[in-house]
N, C-alpha and C positions, 0 to 999 in steps of 0.2 A: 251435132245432134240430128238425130232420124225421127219421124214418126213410123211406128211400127203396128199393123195392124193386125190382126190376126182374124182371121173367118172363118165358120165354119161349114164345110161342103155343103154338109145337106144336099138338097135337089140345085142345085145350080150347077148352070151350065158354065164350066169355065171360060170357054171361049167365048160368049155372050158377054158373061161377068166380065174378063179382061176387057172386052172391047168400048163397054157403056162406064166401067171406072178409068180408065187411063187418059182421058181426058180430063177429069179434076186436078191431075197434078202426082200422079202413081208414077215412082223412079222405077219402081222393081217390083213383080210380080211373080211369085211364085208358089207352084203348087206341091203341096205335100201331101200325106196319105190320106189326113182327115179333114185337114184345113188348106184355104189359103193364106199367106203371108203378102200384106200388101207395105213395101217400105216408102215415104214419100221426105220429101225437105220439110224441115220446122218449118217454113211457111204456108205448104199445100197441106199441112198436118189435118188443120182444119175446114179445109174445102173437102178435102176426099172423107171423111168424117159427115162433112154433111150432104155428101155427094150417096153413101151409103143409105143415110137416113133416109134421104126421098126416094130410095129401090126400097125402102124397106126390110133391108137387111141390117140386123143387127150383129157387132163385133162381140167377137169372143173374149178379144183384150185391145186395147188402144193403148200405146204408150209411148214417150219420147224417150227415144235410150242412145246412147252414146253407141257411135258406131265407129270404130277405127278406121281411118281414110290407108293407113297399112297396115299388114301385120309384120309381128317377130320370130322368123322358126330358131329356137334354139335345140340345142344338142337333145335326148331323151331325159338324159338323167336331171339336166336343168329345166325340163320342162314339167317331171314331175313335180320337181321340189316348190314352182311356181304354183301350178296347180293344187298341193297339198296347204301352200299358205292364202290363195285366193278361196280356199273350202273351209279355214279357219277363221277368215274375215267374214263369210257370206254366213257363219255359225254365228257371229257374234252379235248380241241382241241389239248391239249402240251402231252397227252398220245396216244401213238401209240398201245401197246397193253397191256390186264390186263391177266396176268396167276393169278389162285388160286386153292390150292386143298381142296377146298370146296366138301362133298359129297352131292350132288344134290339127296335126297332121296324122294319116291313119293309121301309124307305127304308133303314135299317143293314145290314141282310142284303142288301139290292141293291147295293150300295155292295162290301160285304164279298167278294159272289163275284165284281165286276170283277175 
């Protein structure tokens, strides 16, 4: 299990921000178009959480999620069929969340937005 943070740009400076959070205990640090994505150990879950708090920045989302230590590329055709039954579990009102270590490869994503 990971903590998974999510932030959102706004006016920060990423470089800044990287340098004053990665000392609470930040595994991975990434920045995306609107947000950054800060991932850390169940244990620093909670120091970088409150490591935010005293910059005054508040998270977009906080969450502990299962993060595969590998993944599995299977063939196309078996990767839809995985895919079309983890989109029938994630449908279902009595499932709260679906982990899989499915590897999501770019031939899948082409496939995916026909």
């Amino acid at each position: 299990r990971k903590g998974v943070i999510t932030v959102p740009k706004e006016d920060i400076d990423p470089e800044e921000f990287e340098l004053e959070i990665i000392d609470a205990g930040v595994e991975e640090f990434e920045i995306e178009e609107e947000v950054f994505i800060i991932t850390t150990s169940l244990e620093d879950f909670s120091n970088v959480e409150r490591k935010l708090g005293e910059m005054g920045i508040r998270p977009e989302n906080a969450e502990l999620q299962r993060i595969p230590n590998n993944t599995k590329t299977l063939d196309l055709e078996l990767s839809l069929k995985v895919l079309k039954m983890i989109e029938e579990f994630e449908e279902d009102v009595d499932v709260q969340n679906v982990y899989h270590n499915l590897e999501v490869t770019e031939e899948l994503m082409k496939e995916i937005e026909v």
